[in-house]
TORPADREN-118618 format. One line per field, with one value per residue (C-alpha): residue in three letters; chain; z, x, y. Coordinates in nm, 4 decimals. Layout:
<panus>
type: ala,...
mol: A,...
zz: Z,...
xx: X,...
yy: Y,...
</panus>
This chain:
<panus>
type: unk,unk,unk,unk,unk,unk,unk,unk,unk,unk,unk,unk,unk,unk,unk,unk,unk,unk,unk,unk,unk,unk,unk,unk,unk,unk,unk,unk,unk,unk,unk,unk,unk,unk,unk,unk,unk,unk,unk,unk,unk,unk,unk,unk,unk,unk,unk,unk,unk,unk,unk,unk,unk,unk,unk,unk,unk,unk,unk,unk,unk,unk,unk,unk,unk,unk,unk,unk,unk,unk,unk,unk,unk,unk,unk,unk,unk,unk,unk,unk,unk,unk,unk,unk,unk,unk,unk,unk,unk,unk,unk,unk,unk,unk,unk,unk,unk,unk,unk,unk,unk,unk,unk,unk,unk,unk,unk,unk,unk,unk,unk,unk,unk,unk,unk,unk,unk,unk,unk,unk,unk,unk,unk,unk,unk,unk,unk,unk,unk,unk,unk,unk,unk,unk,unk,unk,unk,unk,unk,unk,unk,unk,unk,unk,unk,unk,unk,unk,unk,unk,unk,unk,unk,unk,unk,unk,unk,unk,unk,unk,unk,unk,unk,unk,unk,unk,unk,unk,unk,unk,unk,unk,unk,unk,unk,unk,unk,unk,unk,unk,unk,unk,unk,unk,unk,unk,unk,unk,unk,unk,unk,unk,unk,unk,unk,unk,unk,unk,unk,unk,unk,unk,unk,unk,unk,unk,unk,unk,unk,unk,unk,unk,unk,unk,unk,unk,unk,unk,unk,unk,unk,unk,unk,unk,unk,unk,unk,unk,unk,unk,unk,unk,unk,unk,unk,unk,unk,unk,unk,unk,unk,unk,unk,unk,unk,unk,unk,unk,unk,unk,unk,unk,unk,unk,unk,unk,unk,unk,unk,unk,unk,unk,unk,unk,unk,unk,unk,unk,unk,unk,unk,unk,unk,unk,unk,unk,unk,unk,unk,unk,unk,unk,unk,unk,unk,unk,unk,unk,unk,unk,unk,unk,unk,unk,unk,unk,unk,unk,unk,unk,unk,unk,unk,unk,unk,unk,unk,unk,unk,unk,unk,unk,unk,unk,unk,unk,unk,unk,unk,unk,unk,unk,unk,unk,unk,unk,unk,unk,unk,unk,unk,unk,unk,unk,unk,unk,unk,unk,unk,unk,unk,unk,unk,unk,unk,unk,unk,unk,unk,unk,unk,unk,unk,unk,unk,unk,unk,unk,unk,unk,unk,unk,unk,unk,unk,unk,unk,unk,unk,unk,unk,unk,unk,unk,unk,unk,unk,unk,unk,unk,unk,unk,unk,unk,unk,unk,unk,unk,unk,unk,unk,unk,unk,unk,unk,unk,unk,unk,unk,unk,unk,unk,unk,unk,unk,unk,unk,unk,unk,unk,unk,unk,unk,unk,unk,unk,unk,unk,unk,unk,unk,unk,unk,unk,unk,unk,unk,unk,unk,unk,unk,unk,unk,unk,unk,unk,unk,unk,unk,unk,unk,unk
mol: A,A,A,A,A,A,A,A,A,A,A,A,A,A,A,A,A,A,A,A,A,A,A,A,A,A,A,A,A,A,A,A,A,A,A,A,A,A,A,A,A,A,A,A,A,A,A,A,A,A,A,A,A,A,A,A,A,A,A,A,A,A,A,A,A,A,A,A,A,A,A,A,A,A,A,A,A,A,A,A,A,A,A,A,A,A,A,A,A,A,A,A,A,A,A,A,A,A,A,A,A,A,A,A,A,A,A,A,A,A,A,A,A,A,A,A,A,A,A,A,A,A,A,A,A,A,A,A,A,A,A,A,A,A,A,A,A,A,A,A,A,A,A,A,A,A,A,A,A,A,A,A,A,A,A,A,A,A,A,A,A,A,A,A,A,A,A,A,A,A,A,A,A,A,A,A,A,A,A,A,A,A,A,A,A,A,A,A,A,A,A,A,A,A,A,A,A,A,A,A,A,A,A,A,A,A,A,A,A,A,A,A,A,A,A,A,A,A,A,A,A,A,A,A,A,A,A,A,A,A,A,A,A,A,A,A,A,A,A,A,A,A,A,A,A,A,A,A,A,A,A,A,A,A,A,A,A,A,A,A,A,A,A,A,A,A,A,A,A,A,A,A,A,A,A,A,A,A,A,A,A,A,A,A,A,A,A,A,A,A,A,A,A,A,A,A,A,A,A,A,A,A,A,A,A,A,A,A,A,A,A,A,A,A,A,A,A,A,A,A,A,A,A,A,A,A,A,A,A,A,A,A,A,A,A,A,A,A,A,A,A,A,A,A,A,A,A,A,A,A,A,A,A,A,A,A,A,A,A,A,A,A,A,A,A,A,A,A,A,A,A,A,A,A,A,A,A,A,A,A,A,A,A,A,A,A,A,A,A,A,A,A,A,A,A,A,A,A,A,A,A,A,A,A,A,A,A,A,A,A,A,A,A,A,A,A,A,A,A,A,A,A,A,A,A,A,A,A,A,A,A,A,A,A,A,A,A,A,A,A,A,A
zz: 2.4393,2.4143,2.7448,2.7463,2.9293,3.1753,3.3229,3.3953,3.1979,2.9453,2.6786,2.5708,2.2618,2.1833,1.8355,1.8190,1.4399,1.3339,0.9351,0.8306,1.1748,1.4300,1.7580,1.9292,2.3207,2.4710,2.8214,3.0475,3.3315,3.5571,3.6046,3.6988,3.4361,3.4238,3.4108,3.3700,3.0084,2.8940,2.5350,2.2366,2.1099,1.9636,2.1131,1.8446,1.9554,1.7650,1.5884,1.4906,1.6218,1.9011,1.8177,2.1293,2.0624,2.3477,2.2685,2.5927,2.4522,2.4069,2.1249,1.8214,1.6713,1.3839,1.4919,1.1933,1.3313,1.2227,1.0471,1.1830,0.9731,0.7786,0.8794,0.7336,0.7974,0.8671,0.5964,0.5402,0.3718,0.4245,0.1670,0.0875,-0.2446,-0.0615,-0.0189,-0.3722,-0.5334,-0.7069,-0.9348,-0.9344,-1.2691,-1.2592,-1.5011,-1.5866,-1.5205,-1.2954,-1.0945,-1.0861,-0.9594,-0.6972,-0.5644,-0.4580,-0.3444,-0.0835,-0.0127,0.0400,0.2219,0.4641,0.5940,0.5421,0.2414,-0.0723,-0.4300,-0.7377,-1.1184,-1.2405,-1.5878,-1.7917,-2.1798,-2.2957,-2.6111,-2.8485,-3.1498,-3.0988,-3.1707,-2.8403,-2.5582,-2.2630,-1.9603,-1.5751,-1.3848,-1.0063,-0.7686,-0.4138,-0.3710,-0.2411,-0.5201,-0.7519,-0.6060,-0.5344,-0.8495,-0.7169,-0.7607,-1.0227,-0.7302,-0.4381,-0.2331,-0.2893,-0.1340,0.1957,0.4493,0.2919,0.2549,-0.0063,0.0832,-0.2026,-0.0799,-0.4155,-0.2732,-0.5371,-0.4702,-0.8489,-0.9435,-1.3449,-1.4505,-1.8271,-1.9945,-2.1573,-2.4575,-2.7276,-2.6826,-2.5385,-2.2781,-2.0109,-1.7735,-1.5889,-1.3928,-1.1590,-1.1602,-0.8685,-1.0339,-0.6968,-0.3547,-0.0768,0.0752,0.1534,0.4577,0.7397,0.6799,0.7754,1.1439,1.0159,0.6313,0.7244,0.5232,0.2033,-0.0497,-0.2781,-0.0389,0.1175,-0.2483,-0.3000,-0.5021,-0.7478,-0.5158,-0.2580,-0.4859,-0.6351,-0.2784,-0.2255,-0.5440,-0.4028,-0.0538,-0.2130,-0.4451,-0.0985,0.0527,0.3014,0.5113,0.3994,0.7737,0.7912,0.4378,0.5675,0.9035,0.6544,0.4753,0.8085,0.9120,0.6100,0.6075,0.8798,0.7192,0.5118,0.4891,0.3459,0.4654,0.5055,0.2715,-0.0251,0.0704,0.0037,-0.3424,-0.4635,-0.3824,-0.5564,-0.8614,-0.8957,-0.8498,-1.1649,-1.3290,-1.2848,-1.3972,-1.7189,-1.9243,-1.8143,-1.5437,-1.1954,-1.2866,-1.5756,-1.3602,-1.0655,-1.3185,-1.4979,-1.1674,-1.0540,-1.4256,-1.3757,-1.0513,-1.1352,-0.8684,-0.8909,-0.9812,-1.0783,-1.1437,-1.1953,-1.4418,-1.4080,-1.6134,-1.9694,-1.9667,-1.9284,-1.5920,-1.3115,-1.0218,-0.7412,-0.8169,-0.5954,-0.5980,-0.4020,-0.4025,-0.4847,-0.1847,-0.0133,-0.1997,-0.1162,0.2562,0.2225,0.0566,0.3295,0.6555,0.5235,0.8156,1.0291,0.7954,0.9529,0.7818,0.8040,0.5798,0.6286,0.5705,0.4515,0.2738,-0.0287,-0.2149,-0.3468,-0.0077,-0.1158,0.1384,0.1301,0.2433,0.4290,0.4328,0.6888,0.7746,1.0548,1.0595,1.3034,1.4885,1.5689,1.3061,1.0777,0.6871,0.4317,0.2124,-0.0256,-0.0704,-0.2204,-0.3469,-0.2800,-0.4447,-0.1444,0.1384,0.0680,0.0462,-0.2820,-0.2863,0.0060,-0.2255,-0.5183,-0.2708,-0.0972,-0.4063,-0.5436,-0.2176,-0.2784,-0.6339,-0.4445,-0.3113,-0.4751,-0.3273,-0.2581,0.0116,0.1955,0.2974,0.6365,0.9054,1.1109,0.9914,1.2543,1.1545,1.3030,1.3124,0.9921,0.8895,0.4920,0.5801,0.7973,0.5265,0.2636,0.4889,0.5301,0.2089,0.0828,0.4225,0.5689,0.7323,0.8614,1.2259,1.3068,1.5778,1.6626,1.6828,2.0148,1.9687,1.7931,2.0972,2.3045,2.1254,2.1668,2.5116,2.6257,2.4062,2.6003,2.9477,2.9091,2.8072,3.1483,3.3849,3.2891,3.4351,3.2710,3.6168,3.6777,3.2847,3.3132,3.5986,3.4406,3.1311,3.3712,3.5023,3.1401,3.0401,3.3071,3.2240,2.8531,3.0089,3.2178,3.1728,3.3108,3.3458,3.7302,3.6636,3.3933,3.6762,3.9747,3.7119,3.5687,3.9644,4.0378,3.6995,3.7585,4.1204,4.0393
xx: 0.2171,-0.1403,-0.2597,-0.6813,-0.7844,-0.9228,-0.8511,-0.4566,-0.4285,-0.2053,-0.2004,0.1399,0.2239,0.4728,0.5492,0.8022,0.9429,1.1275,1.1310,0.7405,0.6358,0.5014,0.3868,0.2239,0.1623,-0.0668,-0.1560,-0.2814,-0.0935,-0.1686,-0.0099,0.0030,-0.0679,0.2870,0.6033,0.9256,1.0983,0.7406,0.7837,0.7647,1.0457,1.1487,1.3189,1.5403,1.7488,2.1226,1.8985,1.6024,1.3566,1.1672,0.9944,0.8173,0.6350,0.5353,0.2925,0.1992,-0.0354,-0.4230,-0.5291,-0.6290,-0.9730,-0.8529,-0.5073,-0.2965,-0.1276,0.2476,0.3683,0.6335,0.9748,1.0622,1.3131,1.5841,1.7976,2.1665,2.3983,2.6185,2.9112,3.2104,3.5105,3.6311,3.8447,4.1773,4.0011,3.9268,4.2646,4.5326,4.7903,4.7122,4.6634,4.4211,4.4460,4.0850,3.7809,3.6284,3.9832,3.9049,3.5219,3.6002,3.8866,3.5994,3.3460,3.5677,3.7468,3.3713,3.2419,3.5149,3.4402,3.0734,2.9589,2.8102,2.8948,2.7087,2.7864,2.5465,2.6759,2.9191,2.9974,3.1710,3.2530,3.1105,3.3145,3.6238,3.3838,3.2692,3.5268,3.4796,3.4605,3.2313,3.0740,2.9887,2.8034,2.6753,2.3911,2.2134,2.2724,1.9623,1.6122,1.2745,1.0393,0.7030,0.4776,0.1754,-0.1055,0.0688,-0.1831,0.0465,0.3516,0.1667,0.3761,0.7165,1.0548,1.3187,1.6826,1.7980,1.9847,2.1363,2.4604,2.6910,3.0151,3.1517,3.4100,3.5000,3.7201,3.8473,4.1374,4.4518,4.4182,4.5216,4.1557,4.2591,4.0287,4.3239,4.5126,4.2514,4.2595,4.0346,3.9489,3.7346,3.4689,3.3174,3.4267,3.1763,2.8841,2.5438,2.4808,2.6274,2.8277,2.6670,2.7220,2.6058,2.5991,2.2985,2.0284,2.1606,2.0871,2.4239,2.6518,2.4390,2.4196,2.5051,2.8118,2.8168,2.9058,2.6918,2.4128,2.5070,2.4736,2.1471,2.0512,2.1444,1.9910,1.5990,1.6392,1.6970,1.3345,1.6105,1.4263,1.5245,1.6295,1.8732,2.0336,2.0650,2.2760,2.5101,2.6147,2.6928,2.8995,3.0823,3.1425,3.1442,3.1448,2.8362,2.5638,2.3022,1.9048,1.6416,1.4410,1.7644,1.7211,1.3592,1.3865,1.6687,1.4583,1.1578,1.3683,1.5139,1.2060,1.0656,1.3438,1.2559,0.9139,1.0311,0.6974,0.4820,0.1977,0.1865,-0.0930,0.0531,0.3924,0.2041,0.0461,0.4009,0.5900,0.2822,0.2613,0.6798,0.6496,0.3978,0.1564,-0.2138,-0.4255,-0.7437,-0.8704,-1.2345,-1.3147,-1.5424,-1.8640,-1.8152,-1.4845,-1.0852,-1.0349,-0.9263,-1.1437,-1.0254,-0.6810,-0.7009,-0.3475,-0.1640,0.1720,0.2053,0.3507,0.0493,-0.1956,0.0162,-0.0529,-0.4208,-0.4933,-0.3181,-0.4528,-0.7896,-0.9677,-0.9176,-0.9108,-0.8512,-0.9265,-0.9149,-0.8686,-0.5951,-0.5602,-0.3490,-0.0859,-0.0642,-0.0886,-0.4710,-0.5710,-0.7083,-0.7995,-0.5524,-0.7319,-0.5344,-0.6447,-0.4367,-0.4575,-0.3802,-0.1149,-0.1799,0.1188,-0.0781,0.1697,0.0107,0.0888,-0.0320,-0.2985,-0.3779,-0.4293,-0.6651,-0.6844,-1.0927,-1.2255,-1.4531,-1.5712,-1.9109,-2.0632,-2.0355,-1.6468,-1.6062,-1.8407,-1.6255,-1.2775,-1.4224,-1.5280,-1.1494,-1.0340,-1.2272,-1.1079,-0.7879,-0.9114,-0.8536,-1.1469,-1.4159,-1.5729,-1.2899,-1.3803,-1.2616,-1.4279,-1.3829,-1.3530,-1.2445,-1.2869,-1.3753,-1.6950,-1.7548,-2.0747,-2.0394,-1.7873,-2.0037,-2.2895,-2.0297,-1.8963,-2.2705,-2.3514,-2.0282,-1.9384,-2.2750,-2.1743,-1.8542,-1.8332,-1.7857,-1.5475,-1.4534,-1.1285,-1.0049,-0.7368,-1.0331,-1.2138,-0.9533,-0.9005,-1.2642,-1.2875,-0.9904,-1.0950,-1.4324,-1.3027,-1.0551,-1.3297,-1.5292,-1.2500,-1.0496,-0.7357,-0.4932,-0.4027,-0.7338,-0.7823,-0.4777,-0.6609,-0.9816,-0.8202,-0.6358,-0.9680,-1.0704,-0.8141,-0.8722,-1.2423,-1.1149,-0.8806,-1.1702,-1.1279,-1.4788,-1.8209,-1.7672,-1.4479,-1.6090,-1.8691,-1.6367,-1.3826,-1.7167,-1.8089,-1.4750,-1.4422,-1.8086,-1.7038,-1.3799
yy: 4.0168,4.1871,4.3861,4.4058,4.7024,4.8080,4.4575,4.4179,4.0948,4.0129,3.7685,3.6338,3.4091,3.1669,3.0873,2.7936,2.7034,2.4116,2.3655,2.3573,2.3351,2.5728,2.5252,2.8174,2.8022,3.0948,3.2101,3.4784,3.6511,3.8934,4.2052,4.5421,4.8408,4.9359,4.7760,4.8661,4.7397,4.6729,4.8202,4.7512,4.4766,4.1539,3.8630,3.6601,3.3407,3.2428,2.9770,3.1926,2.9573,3.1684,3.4513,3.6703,3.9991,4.2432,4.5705,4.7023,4.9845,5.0150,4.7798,4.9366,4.9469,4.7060,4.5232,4.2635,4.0576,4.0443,3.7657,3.6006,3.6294,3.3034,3.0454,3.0457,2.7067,2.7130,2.7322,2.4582,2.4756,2.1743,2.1606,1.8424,1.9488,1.8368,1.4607,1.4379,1.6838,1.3753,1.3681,0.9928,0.7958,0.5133,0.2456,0.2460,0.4405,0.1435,0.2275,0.6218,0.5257,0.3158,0.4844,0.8070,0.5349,0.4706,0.8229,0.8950,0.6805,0.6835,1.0689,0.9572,1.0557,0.8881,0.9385,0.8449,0.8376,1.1549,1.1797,0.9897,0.8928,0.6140,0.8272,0.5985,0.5373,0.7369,1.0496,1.2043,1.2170,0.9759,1.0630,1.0446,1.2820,1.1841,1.3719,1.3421,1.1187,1.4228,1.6455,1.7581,1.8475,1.6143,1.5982,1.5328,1.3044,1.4255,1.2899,1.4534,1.2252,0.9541,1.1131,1.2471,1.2250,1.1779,1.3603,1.3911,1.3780,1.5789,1.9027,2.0204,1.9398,2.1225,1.8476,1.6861,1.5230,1.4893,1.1924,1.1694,0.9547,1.0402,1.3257,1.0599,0.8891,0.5788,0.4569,0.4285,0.6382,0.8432,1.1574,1.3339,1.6416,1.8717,2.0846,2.1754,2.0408,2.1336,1.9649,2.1729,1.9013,1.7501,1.3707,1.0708,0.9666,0.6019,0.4687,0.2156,0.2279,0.4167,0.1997,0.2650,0.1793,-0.0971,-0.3132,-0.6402,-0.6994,-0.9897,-1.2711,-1.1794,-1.1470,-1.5175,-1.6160,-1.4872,-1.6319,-1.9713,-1.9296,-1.8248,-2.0949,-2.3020,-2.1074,-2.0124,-1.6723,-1.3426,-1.2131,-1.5744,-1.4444,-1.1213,-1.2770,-1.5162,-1.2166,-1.0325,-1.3129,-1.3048,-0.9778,-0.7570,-0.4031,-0.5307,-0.2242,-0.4196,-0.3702,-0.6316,-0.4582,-0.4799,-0.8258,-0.8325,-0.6701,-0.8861,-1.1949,-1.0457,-0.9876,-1.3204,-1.4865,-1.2661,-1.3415,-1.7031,-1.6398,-1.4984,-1.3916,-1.5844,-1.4791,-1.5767,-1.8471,-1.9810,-2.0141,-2.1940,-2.4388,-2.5194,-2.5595,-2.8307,-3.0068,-3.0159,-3.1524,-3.3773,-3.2542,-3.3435,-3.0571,-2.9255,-2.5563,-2.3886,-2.1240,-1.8435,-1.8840,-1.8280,-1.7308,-1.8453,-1.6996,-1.9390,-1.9401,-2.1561,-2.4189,-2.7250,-2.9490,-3.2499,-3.3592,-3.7480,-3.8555,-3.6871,-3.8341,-4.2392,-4.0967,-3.9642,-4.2924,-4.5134,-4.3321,-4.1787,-4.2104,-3.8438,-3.4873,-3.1375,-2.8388,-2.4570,-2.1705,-1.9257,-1.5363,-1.3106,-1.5343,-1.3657,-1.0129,-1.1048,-1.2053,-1.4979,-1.7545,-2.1069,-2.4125,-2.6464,-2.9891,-3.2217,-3.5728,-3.8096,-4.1256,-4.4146,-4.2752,-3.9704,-3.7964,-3.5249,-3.4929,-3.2060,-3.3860,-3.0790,-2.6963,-2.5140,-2.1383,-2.0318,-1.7296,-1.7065,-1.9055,-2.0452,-2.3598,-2.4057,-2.3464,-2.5804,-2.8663,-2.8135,-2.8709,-3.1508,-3.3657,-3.2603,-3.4556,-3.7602,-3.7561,-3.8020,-4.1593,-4.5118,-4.6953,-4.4668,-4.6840,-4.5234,-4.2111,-4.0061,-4.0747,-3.7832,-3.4230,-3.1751,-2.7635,-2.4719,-2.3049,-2.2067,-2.2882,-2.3005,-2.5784,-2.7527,-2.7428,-2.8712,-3.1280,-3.2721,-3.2690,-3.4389,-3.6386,-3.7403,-4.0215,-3.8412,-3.7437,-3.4103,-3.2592,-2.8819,-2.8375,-2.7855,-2.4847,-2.2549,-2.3607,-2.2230,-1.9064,-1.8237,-1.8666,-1.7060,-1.4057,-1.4597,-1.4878,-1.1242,-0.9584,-1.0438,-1.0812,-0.8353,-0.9008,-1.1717,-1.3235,-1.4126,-1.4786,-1.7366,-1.9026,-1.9817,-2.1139,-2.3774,-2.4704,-2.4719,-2.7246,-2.9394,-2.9508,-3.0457,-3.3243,-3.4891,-3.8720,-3.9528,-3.8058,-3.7884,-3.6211,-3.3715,-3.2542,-3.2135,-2.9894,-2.8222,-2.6669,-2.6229,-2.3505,-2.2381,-2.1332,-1.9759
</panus>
């Protein structure tokens, strides 16, 4: 606390420290010249993380400013030696490890293998080392711009455990042995989310194997293995990466283009792919499923398409090309991987999908899209004859995005859009105009 004379003010400052963060809060009270216990002191809490200063004299010509003392965290220190301290033998070392897994993890800690040797030959001596899962420190990233942001749980907990055999060198009979028992840190009030504890084990991972081969979602594996096993501590994202790795598995060497093109010459899909200029590079990859192409050729007569967005890593755009059965019924007639989205992508889809056609005298006969206008220019130059039709959910979207912006309120938002739609139903012209003033007057 500063006092500026002559005025009786006083400036006091709040530091507040918690780890690498400070918070300082400052204000200005009145008060008298002189009060009584205004001197010179410090004000430290049991947790060290308040730190007041009050100097009640005149300020000096040239003041530093003190820095406030470091903080210094609690020290932890919990002994677990009489968990881990046995006489018992275990048959083998897999016995030894698993036997502190789950002395561990039941007071809520997490144990790792850190060293071990199988002794090779008969010339080394065997033996395993495990350590907390926090033990060691953080090793940095060389571009710390990467890391912004992020935390390491490493501690250098000091806790390990030493296992070795029998003296005669046979790989049997283990014992256990505490090097160091404590823990620098708390135990877990939850195991969620560690990632050791929360791995599949060899059936479950079978399982999974089974279910992705199925295309059965991630978060629906996730809830069979719950149900199967209650205490399971496995993650969505575990789920994720196992997925990811049997699928790359599955790929073997080969790239993800060269995969795509054997699964659709295996599957005998119809397919055709563009090249860059001049080189080997695949452009765009247009293909259609047999059965599809039976349909497309049967019920030719209405085609709806749209590109969609973000449905892969390379954020290339998918076209979707769907048609219509006579029972108002639609079917997938092909998809199409576009580099980009101009006319001269949609010409080289569209003459793929009337490759797709027996008689050519057959061609669609309405094509509803959005607005997008390289379409439309493709769709003339390839379709003239075709009808054209905007589809009515885009039409939709846009005005309600319209109408909230001018209304304002969603009430009043959800009212226009039911005059909207009963606009869209009219049956009749008559009807159409009575609907029209009705929505213009709302």
């Amino acid at each position: 606390m500063e006092r500026y004379f002559p005025y009786s003010v006083w400036k006091v400052t709040i530091r507040i420290r918690y780890g690498k963060y400070i918070s300082v809060l400052s204000m200005e009270c009145n008060f008298p010249y002189s009060l009584p216990g205004m001197t010179d002191s410090f004000f430290f809490g049991e947790s060290q993380l308040i730190e007041a200063g009050f100097h009640n004299g005149q300020p000096e010509e040239a003041t530093t400013e003190v820095p406030p003392p470091a903080f210094v965290p609690p020290c932890i220190s919990i002994d677990v030696s009489h968990l881990f301290a046995t006489d018992q033998i275990f048959p083998t070392r897999d016995d030894l490890i698993n036997w502190v897994h789950g002395i561990a993890i039941e007071n809520g800690y997490v144990t790792l293998i850190t060293k071990s040797d199988y002794g090779g030959n008969g010339s080394r001596k065997a033996y395993v080392m495990l350590g907390c899962e926090k033990h060691g420190k953080y090793v940095p990233y060389r571009d710390p711009d990467l890391v912004e942001g992020t935390r390491s749980q490493k501690t250098g907990c000091p806790f390990r455990l030493k296992g070795r055999p029998r003296k005669n060198g046979i790989d049997r009979d283990w014992r256990l042995k505490v090097m160091e028992g404590i823990h620098n840190h708390e135990p877990a009030r939850s195991l969620l989310g560690h990632n050791f504890v929360g791995r599949l084990k060899p059936g479950e991972k079978e399982q999974v194997g089974k279910m992705t081969r199925s295309w059965v979602p991630p978060r629906k594996m996730l809830l069979t293995l719950k149900e199967n096993n209650p205490s399971n501590l496995t993650t969505i994202s575990q789920i994720y990466g196992v997925c990811k790795r049997l699928r790359k598995s599955l790929r073997g060497g080969l790239t993800e283009m060269q995969h795509l093109l054997k699964k659709l010459d295996g599957d005998k899909y119809v397919h055709f792919e563009r090249h860059e200029p001049g080189s080997e590079v695949i452009r765009d990859v247009f293909w259609a499923h047999p059965n599809a192409i039976k349909l497309f050729n049967t019920f030719p007569y209405v085609v709806i398409m749209d590109c969609t967005y973000k449905t892969n890593k390379y954020a290339i755009p998918l076209l979707e090309i769907v048609g219509l059965t006579s029972t108002d019924k639609t079917y997938s007639i092909a998809f199409c991987y576009i580099v980009n989205e101009g006319t001269d992508d949609y010409v080289w889809a569209l003459e793929c999908m009337k490759s797709l056609l027996a008689d050519q005298a057959m061609l669609p006969k309405v094509i509803v899209t959005d607005r997008d206008l390289a379409l439309l220019s493709a769709a003339k130059q390839n379709l003239p004859n075709t009808t054209h039709l905007l589809c009515l959910w885009h039409i939709n979207k846009c005005v309600l995005a319209k109408c909230k912006l001018y209304v304002g309120t969603d009430d009043f938002a959800e009212l226009v859009m039911m005059k909207w739609a009963e606009v869209v139903d009219a049956a009749t012209v008559e009807e159409f105009e009575v609907k029209w003033m009705q929505l213009v007057h709302v």
